[in-house]
VOGU-3710 file (C-alpha; in Angstrom, 3 decimals, decimal comma):
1> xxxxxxxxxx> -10,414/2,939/13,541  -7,750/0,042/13,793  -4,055/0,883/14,041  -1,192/-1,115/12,964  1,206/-2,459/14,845  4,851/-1,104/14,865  8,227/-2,674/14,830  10,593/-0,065/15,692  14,416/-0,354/14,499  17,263/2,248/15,606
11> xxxxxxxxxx> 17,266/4,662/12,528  17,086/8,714/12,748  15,589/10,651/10,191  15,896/14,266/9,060  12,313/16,024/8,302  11,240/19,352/6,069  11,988/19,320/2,347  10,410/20,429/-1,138  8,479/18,102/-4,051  7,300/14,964/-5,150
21> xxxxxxxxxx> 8,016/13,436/-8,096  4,773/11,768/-10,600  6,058/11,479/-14,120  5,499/8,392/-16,086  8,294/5,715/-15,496  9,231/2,273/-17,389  8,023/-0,300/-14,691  11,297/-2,118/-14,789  12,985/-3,477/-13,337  10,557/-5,353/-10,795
31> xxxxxxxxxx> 12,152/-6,644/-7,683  10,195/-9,477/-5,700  12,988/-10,396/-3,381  13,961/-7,882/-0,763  17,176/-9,255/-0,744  17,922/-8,690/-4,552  17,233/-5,353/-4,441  19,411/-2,231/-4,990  21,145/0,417/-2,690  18,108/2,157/-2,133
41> xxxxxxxxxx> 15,979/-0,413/-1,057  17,214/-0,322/2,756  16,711/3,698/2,850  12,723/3,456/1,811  10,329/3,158/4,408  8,858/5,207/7,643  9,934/6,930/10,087  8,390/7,963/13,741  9,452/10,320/16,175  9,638/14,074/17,914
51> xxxxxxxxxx> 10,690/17,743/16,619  10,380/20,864/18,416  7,807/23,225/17,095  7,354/27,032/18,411  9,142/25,791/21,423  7,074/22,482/21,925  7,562/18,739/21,072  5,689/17,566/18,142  4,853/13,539/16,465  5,636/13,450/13,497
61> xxxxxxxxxx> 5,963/10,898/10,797  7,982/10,745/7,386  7,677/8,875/4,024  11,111/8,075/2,299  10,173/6,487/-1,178  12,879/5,534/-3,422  12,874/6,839/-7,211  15,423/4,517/-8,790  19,329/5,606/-9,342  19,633/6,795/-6,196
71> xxxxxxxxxx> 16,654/9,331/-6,093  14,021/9,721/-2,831  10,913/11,609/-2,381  10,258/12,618/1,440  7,347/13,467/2,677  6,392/14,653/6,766  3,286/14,216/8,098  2,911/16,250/11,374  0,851/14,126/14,406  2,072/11,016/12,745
81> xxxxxxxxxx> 1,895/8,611/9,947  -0,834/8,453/7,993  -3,820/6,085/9,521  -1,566/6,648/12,915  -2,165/10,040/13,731  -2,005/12,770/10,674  -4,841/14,733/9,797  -4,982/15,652/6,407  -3,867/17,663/4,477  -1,023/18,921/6,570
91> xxxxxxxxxx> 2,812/17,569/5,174  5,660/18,656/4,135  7,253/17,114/1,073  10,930/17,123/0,093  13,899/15,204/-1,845  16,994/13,192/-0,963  19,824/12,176/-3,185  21,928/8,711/-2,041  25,778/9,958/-2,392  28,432/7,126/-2,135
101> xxxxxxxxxx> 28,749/3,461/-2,262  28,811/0,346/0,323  29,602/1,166/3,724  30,416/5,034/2,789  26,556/5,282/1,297  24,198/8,122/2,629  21,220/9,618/1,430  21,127/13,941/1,561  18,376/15,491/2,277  17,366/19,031/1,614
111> xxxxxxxxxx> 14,088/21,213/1,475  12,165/23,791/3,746  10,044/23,296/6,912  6,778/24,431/8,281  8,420/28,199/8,564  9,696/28,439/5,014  13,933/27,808/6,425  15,586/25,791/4,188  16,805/22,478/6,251  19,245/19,834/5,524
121> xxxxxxxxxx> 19,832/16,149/7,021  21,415/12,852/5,997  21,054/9,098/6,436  23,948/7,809/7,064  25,252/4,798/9,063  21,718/3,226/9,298  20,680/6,750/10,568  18,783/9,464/9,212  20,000/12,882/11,054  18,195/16,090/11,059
131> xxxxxxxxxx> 21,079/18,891/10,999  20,729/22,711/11,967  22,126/25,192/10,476  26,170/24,340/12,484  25,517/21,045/10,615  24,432/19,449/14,222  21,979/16,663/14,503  18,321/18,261/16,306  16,177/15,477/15,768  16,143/11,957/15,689
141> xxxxxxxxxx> 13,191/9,070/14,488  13,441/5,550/14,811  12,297/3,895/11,964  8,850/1,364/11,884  7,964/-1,394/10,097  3,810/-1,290/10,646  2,046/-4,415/9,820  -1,641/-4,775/9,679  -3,163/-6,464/12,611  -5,056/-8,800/10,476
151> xxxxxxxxxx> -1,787/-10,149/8,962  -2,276/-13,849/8,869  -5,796/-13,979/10,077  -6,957/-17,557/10,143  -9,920/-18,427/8,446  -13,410/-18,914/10,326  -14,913/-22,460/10,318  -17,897/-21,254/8,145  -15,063/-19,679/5,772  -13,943/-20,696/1,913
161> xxxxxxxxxx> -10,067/-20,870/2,145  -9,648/-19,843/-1,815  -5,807/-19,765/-1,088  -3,262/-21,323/1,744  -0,286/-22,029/0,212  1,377/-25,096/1,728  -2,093/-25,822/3,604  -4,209/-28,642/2,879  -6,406/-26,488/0,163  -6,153/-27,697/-3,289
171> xxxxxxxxxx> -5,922/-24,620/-5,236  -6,440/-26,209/-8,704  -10,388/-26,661/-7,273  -10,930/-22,934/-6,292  -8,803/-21,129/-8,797  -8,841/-21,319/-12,670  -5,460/-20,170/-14,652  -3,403/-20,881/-11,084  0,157/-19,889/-11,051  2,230/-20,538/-7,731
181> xxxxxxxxxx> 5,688/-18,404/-7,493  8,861/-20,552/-6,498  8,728/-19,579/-3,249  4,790/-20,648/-3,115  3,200/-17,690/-3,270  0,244/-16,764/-5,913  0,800/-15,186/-8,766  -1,525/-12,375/-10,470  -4,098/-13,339/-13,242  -6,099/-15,636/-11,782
191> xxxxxxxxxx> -10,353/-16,036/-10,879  -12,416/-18,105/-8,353  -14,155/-21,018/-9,780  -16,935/-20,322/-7,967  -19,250/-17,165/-7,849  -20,274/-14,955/-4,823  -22,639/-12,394/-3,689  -22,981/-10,659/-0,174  -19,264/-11,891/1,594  -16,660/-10,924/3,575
201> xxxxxxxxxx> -13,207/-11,525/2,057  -9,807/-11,752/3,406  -6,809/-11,059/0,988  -3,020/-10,858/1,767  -0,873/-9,240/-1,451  2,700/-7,920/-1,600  3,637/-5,233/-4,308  7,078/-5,915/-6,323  9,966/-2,990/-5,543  9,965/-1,013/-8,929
211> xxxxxxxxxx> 11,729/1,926/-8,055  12,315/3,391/-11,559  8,702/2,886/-12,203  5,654/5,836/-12,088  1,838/5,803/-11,639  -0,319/2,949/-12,846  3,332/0,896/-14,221  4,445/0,567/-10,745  2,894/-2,560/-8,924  -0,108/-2,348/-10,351
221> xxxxxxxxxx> -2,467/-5,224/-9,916  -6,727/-5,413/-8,550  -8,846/-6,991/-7,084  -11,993/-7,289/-8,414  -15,243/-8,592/-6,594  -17,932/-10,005/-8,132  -15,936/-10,208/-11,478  -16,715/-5,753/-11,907  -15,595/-4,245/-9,013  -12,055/-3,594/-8,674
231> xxxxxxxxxx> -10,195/-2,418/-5,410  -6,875/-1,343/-6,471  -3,431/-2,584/-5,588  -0,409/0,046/-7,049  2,377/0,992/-5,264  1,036/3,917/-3,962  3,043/4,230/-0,890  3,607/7,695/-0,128  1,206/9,537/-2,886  -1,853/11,189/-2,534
241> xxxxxxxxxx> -4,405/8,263/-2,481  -6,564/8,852/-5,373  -9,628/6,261/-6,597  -6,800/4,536/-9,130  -4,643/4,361/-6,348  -3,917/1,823/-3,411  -7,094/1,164/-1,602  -9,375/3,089/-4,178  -12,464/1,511/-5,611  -10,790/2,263/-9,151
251> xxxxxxxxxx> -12,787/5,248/-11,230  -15,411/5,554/-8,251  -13,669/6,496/-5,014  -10,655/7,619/-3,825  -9,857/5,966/-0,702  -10,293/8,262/3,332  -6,771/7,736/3,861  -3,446/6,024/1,571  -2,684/3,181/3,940  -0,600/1,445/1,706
261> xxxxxxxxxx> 2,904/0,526/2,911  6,331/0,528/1,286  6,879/-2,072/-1,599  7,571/-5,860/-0,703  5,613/-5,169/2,978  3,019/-7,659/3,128  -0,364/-5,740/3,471  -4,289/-6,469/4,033  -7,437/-6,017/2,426  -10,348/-6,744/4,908
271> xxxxxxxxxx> -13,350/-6,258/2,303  -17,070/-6,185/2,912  -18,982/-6,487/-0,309  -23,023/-6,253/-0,656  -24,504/-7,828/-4,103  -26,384/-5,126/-5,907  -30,289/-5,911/-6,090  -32,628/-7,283/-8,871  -36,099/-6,823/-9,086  -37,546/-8,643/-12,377
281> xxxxxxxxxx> -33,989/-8,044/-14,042  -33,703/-4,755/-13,097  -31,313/-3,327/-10,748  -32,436/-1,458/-7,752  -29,807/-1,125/-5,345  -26,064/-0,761/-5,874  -23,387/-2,845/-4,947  -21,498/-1,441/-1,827  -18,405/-1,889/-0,346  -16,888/-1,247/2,826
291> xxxxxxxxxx> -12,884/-1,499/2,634  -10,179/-1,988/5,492  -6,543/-1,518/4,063  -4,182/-2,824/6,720  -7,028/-2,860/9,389  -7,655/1,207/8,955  -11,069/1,393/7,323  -10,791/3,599/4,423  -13,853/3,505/2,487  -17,576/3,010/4,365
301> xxxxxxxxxx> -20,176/1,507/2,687  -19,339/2,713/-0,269  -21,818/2,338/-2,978  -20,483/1,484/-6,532  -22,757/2,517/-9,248  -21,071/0,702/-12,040  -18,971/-1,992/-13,523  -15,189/-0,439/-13,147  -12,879/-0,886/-15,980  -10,704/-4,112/-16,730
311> xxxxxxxxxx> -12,797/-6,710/-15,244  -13,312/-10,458/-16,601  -17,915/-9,791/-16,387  -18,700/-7,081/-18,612  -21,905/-6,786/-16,491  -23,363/-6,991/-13,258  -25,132/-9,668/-11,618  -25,943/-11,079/-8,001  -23,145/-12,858/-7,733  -19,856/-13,387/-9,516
321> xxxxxxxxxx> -16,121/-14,592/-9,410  -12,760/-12,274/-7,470  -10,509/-12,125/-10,290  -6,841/-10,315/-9,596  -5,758/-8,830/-12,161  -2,808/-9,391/-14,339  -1,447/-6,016/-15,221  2,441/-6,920/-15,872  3,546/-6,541/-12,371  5,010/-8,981/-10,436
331> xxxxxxxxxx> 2,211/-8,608/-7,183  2,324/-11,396/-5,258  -0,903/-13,458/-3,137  -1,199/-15,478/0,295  -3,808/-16,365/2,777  -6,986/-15,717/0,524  -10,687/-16,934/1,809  -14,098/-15,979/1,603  -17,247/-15,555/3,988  -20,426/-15,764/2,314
341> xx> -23,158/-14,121/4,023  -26,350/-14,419/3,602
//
């Protein structure tokens, strides 16, 4: 298993709350520009560090996702982040509520720990504190900014470059319906030209910042191999990783582990698929996929018995087009190709 890299910043964290929230949402608004979005944008994200447990020092990592209007979700993960050192299904989940405006803005945090005590904390100052009891800070986590260590993998020589942005591709030959964002990046809706069967594919994506958004309306796009095989994209980031959820081959499997990262964080798919197999126009072998989500491989050889939903091929076949999908959400593309094998 491959580990992401880590960027740490000077942040502190308080750990141990209660719930997380799932109810349906709007979608809206959509924010594709880190630097347009709201309050809450800068308190999201992960957090790394040490607590004391029965007397002895204990990783842990935490999940802060933002709600909309000021609301957070919090969830712990004892031995680390997830695809960095948790082993499920150990957490702790909790709530924060941002209090304040500008400089004077913090984010309170309350819920109970591993030992059933209630526990509060703040972040405050570009600092999340963990407070006892006396209201004095007892633990401290830096925050991270992970990246996957595939992030701008060039493409092999015997690679097809389906998308490079600025590069030297013309995009209008490998992709029909092609939308490019101002700031050059792909836009959702769009399908290869050409078709392919047994490949390894390389896809960058970014998920909008919908914070007021819930489930399958928040950042909700796919990938789908072949033309019928869809590996989802969703905001995800700090759920429970189900098969219609970040890094789940959608309606067949839910993926080992959620690797997906907070909104507008650029994030990998490093995909292995296998054509199913024909014998006089009859299939006798499944497609199969194996899936890497930000270099952490969370789904093995998967096989995928049938067509999943929303697709542009209504059927299967030995080869076919990637299509990603247009499902309303601003997801953005970069750094797409293609090795056939075989």
């Amino acid at each position: 298993m491959t580990f992401l890299r880590l960027r740490v910043s000077f942040v502190i964290i308080a750990i141990g709350w209660s719930a997380v929230t799932s109810a349906a949402g709007t979608g809206n608004p959509a924010q594709t520009d880190p630097a347009q979005a709201d309050a809450d944008f800068a308190f999201q994200g992960e957090y790394v560090g040490e607590v004391t447990r029965d007397g002895q020092p204990l990783k842990i990592g935490v999940q802060v996702i933002a709600l909309g209007n000021g609301a957070f979700d919090a969830i712990a993960y004892p031995g680390g982040l997830p695809g960095a050192g948790w082993t499920p299904p150990d957490k702790i989940v909790g709530k924060g509520r941002r209090e304040g405006e500008g400089a004077q803005a913090r984010v309170a945090l309350e819920g109970v720990n591993w030992g059933g005590l209630a526990r509060k904390g703040e972040i405050r100052d570009g600092r999340l504190v963990a407070l006892d009891d006396a209201g004095t800070a007892v633990a401290t986590l830096p925050k991270v900014v992970r990246e996957s260590p595939t992030l701008g993998e060039k493409p092999p020589a015997d690679a097809v470059v389906i998308f490079d942005g600025p590069g030297p591709v013309d995009e209008a030959q490998t992709l029909d319906a092609l939308r490019i964002s101002d700031d050059g990046l792909l836009m959702e809706g769009v399908t290869t030209k050409d078709a392919y069967g047994d490949a390894h594919w390389h896809i960058e994506f970014r998920l909008p910042y919908q914070p007021e958004a819930r489930g399958q309306s928040r950042g909700n796009s796919g990938a789908y191999f072949m033309g019928c095989y869809e590996v989802q994209m969703l905001d995800s980031f700090g759920l429970e990783g189900r098969n219609n959820e970040c890094g789940g081959v959608y309606s067949v499997q839910a993926p080992s582990v959620n690797m997906c990262l907070p909104p507008l964080a650029w994030q990998t798919y490093d995909i292995d698929v296998t054509a199913p197999r024909f014998e006089a126009g009859k299939k006798v072998a499944d497609a199969r996929m194996t899936v890497r989500h930000n270099g952490v491989v969370i789904q093995e050889d998967v096989a995928v018995p049938k067509i999943t939903p929303g697709g542009p091929r209504k059927e299967e076949g030995a080869s076919g087009p990637l299509h990603l999908q247009n499902h309303g959400n601003p997801v953005r593309y970069r750094n797409i190709w293609v090795r056939p094998q075989g």
